[in-house]
C-alpha positions in Angstrom: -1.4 -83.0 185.7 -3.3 -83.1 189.1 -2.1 -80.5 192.1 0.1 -83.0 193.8 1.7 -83.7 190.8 3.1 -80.2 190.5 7.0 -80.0 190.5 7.3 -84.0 189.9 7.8 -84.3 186.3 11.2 -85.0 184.7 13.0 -82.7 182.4 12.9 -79.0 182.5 13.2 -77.7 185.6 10.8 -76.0 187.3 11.1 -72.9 187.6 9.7 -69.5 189.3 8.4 -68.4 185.4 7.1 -72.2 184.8 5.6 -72.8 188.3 3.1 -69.2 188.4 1.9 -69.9 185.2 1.1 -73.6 185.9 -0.7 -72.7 188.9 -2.7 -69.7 187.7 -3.8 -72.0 184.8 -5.0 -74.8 187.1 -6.6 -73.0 189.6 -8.3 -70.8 186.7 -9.6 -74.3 185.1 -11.4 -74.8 188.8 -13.0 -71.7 188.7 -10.9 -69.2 190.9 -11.8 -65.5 190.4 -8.4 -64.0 190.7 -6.0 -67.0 189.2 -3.2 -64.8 188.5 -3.2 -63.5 192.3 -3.5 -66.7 194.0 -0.5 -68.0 192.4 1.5 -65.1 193.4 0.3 -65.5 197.1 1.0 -68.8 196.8 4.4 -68.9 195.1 5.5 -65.9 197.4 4.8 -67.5 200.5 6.1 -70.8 199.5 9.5 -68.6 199.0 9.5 -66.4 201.9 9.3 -63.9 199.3 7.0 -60.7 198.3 5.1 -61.0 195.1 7.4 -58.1 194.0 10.6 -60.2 194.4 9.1 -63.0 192.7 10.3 -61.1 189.4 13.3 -60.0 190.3 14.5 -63.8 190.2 11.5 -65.2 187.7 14.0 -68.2 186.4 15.1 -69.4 189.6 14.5 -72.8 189.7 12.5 -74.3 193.3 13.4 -76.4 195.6 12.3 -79.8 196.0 10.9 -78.5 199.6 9.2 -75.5 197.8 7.6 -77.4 195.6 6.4 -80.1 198.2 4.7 -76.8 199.8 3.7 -75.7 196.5 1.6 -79.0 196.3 -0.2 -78.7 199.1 -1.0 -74.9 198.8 -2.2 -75.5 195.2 -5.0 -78.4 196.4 -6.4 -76.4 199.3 -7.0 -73.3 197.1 -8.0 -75.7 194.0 -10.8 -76.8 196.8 -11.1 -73.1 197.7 -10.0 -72.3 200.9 -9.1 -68.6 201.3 -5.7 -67.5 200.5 -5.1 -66.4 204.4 -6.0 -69.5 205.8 -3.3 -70.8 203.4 -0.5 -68.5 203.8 -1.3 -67.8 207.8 -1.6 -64.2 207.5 -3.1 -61.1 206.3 -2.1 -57.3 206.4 -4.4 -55.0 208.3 -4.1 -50.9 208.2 -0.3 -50.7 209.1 0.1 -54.3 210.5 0.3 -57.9 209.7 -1.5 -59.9 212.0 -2.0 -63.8 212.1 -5.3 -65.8 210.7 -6.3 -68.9 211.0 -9.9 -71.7 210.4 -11.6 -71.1 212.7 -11.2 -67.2 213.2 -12.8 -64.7 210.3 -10.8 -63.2 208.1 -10.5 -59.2 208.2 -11.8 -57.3 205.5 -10.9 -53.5 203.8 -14.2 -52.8 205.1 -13.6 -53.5 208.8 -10.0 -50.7 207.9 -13.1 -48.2 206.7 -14.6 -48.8 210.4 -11.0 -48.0 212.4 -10.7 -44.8 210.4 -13.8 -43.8 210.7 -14.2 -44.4 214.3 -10.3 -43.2 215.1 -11.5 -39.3 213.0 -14.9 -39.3 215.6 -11.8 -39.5 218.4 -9.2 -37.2 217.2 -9.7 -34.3 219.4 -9.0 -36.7 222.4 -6.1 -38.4 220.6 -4.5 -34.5 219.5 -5.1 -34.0 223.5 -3.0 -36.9 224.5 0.1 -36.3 221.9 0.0 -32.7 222.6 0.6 -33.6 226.2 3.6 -36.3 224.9 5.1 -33.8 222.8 4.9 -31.3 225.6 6.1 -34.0 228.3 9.5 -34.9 226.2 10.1 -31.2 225.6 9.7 -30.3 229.0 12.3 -33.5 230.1 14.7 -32.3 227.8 14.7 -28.4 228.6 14.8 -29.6 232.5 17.9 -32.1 231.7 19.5 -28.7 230.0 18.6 -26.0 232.2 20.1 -28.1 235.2 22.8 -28.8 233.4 23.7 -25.6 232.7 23.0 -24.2 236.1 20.1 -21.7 234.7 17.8 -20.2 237.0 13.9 -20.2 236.9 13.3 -17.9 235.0 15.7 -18.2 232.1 14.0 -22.2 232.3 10.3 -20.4 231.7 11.6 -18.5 229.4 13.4 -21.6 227.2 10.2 -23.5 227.8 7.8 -20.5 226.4 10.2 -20.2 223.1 10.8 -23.6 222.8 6.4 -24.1 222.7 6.4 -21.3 220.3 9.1 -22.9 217.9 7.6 -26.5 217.6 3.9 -24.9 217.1 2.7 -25.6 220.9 0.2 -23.5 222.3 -0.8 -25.5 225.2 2.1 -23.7 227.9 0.2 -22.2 231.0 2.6 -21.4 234.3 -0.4 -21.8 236.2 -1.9 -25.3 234.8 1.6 -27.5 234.7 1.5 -28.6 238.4 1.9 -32.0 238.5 -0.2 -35.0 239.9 2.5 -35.2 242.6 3.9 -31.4 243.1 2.2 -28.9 245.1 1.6 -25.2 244.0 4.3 -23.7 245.6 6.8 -26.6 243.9 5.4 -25.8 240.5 6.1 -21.9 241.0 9.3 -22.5 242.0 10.2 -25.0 238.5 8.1 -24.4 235.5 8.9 -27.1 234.1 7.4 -29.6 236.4 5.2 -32.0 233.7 1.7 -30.5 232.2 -1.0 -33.2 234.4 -2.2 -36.0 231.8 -5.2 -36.1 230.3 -8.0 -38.6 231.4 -6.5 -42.5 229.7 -7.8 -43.6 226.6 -9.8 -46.6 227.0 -11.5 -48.6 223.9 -13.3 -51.5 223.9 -13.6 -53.4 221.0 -16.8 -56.2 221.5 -16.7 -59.3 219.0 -12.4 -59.1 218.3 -12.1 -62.2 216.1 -7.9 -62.0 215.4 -7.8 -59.4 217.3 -6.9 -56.7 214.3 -9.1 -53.5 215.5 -7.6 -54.3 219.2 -3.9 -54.6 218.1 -4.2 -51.7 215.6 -5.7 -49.3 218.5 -2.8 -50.1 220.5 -0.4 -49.3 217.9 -2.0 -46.2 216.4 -3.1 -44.8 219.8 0.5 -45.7 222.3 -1.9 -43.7 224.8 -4.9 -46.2 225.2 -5.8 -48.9 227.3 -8.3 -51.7 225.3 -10.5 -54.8 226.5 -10.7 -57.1 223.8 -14.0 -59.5 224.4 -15.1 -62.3 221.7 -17.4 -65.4 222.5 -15.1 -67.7 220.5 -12.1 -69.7 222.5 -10.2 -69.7 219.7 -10.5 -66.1 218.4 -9.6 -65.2 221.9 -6.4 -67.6 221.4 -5.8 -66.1 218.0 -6.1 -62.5 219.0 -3.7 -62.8 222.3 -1.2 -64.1 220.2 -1.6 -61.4 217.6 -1.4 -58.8 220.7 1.4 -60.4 221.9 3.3 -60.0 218.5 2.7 -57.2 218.1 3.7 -56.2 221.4 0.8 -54.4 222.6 -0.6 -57.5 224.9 0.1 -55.3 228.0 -2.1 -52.5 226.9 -4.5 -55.1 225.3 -6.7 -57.1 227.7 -8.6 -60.1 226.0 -11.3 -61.8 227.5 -13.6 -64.2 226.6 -17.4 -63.3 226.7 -20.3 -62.7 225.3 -20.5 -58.9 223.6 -19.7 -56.8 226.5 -21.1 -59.0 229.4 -17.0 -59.6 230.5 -16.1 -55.7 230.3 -14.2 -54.6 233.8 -17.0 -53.3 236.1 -14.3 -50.5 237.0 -14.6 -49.3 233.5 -18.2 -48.2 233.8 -18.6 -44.5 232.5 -15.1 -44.4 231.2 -14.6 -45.8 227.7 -14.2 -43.2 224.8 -15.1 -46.1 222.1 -16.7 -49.2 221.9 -16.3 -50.6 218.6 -17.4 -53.8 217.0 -17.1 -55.4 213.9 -20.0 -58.8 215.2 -22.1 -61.0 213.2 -24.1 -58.9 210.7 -25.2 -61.0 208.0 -29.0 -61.4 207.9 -29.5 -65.6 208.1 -31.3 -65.6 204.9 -28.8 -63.4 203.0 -25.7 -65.8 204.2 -27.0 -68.7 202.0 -26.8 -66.6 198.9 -22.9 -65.6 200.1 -19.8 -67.4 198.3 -18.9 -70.2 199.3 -15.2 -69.8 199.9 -16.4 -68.1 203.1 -19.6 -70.1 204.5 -17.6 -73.5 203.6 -14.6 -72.4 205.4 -15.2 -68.8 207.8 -16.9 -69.6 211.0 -20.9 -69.4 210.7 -20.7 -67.9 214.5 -18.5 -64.8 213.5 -21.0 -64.3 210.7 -25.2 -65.0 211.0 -26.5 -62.1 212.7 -29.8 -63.3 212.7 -33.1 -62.9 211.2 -32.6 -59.2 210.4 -28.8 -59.0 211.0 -29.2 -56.3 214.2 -29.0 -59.6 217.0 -26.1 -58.3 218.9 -26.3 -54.7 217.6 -29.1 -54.6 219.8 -27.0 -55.8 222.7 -24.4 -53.0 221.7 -27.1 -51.0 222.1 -28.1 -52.6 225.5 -24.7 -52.5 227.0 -22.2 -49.6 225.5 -23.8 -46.5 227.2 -23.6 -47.6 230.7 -19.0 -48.2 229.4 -19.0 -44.9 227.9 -18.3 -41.6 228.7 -20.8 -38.7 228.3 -19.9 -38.0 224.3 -18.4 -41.4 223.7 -18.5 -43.4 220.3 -20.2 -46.3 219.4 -19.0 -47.5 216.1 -20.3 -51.0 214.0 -19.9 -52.4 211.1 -23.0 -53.9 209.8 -25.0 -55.1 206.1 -25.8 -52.6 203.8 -29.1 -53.7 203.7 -29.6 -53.1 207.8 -28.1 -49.2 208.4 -31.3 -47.7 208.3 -33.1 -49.7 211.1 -29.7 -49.5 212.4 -29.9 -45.9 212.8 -33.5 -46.1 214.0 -32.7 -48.6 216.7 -29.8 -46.9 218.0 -32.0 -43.3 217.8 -34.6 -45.1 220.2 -31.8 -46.2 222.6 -30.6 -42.7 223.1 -27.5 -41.9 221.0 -27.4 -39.1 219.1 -25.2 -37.5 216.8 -25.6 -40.8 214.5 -24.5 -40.8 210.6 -23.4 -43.7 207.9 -20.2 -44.0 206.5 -19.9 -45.9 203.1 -17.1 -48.8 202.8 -14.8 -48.6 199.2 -17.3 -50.0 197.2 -19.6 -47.0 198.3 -22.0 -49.6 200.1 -23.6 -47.6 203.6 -21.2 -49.8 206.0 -20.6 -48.5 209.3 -22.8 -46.6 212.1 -21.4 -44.4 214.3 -23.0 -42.9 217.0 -22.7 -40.8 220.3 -23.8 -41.0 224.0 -25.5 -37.8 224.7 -23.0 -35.0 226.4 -26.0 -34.9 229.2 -29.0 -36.4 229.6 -30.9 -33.8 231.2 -33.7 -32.3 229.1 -33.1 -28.3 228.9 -35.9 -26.8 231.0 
């Protein structure tokens, strides 16, 4: 029985039991490495389902629509196009963003660069949801004390022990004056709102479907992020995935090359540039599996002769974004950290180490712009 003739036969119905079986035997017969998981992806997304709820229900018979999809899926994985082109989708750290041909497919390596680069930033990030947590308690004690008719200094007081209670040292009488408030304003109410930190901003060079940019937005509500890739449709892809996610109004995409389309005004002041480009060497791609070279777009992935092409233009363009300390973090081959590390050593970072990905292969480089750059005398 050939893929479209899946679900046709007469007889016994098909069934949820009858049609995972069939499938993870045909596509097994054509050589697919994980049988038994395709046909769960498949079935599952034919069924609006999870692969969980697939056996909660395993004898339900199918549709004659579900297996009309079930056709179709079965032949474009039998000619081995990736699962997430077929279903439409993939989950990414704590989301679920859209994929499409055309656009690369993220990997659990590219979830290894986010955390890595997202520990290099946490004192910034504590900073900025110290200031939240302070902001809403502060709102909340302001709403009560005028409520209540208290004066100032049973407020400073409420304000000190509420600080203490929830773990908060940050509380200085003399350092919550407000952008807008004068000195004599802010000794008069204590509880005029702590000034904010400097904004997060993150750049994230080479975006594809967007998943680093969207995930930043989530995981970090206090950051601003540019979004650049050469590719119209990744561009598309990833302002649709921003916009779903409903971060596209702290997530600005624009279509460049690298960094050459970054806002002027954001010279000196991004904490992060990260960048998951091209990195396979052109020699190593021909010996990669052909599910990805026949199917994944060669531009998102030949990173020329030695693999380093636009990691050198990383190198080129992040210092004059970031800030004095800022990160640079990439995901490259394993075969290219080394001269990685040298290159980046030579264009003035510092602070630079290798993180391994889950297979314990070196993976990402993540590197600093020098707090100064004036020698000590």
């Amino acid at each position: 029985m050939t893929a479209e003739e899946v679900g046709t036969q007469a007889g016994e119905p098909w069934t949820v039991r009858k049609i995972l079986s069939w499938i993870e035997r045909y596509l097994s017969d054509r050589g697919d490495t994980n049988p038994r998981l395709a046909a769960q992806w498949l079935v599952s997304e034919a069924l609006g389902c999870s692969r969980i709820a697939l056996y909660a229900d395993i004898d339900r018979p199918l549709s004659a629509e579900e297996r009309t999809i079930l056709r179709e899926y079965t032949r474009r994985r039998a000619a081995g196009e990736p699962l997430q082109y077929i279903t439409g989708s993939v989950d990414f750290r704590f989301i679920t963003i859209k994929v499409r041909p055309g656009v690369l497919i993220p990997r659990p390596e590219t979830e290894v660069l986010m955390s890595e680069a997202l520990s290099e930033l946490k004192p910034r990030i504590d900073e900025w949801r110290s200031f939240e947590r302070e902001s809403l308690l502060r709102r909340e004690l302001q709403a009560q004390m005028t409520a209540a008719g208290a004066s100032t200094t049973v407020a400073d007081n409420a304000l000190k022990q509420a600080l203490e209670e929830r773990g908060n040292s940050t509380y200085n009488s003399e350092a919550v004056i407000g952008a807008n408030t004068n000195k004599n304003e802010a000794e008069d109410n204590p509880l005029t709102l702590p000034v904010a930190p400097l904004p997060l901003r993150f750049v994230d060079a080479c975006t594809g479907t967007g998943c680093i940019a969207a995930s930043l937005a989530r995981e970090v509500p206090s950051s601003s992020i540019i979004a650049t890739d050469i590719s119209a449709e990744a561009c598309a892809l990833a302002a649709e995935n921003a916009a779903d996610l409903s971060v596209s109004d702290r997530v600005d995409v624009v279509s460049c090359n690298v960094l050459d389309g970054v806002d002027p005004n954001w010279q000196g002041t991004v904490d992060l540039v990260i960048s998951n480009p091209p990195y396979i060497p052109t020699d190593v791609l021909q010996s990669i599996d052909q599910e990805v070279t026949a199917f994944e777009p060669r531009l998102a992935l030949d990173g020329g002769e030695d693999g380093l092409d636009v990691f050198r233009r990383l190198l080129d363009q992040a210092p004059a974004l970031l800030v004095p300390g800022g990160v640079l973090a990439v995901e490259l081959h394993e075969d290219c950290l080394s001269q990685a590390r040298s290159l980046a050593a030579a264009a003035g970072f510092d602070d630079i180490r290798i993180a391994q990905d889950l297979a314990g292969r070196p993976r990402v480089l993540i590197a600093h712009k020098p707090l100064s750059t004036i020698s000590p005398v």
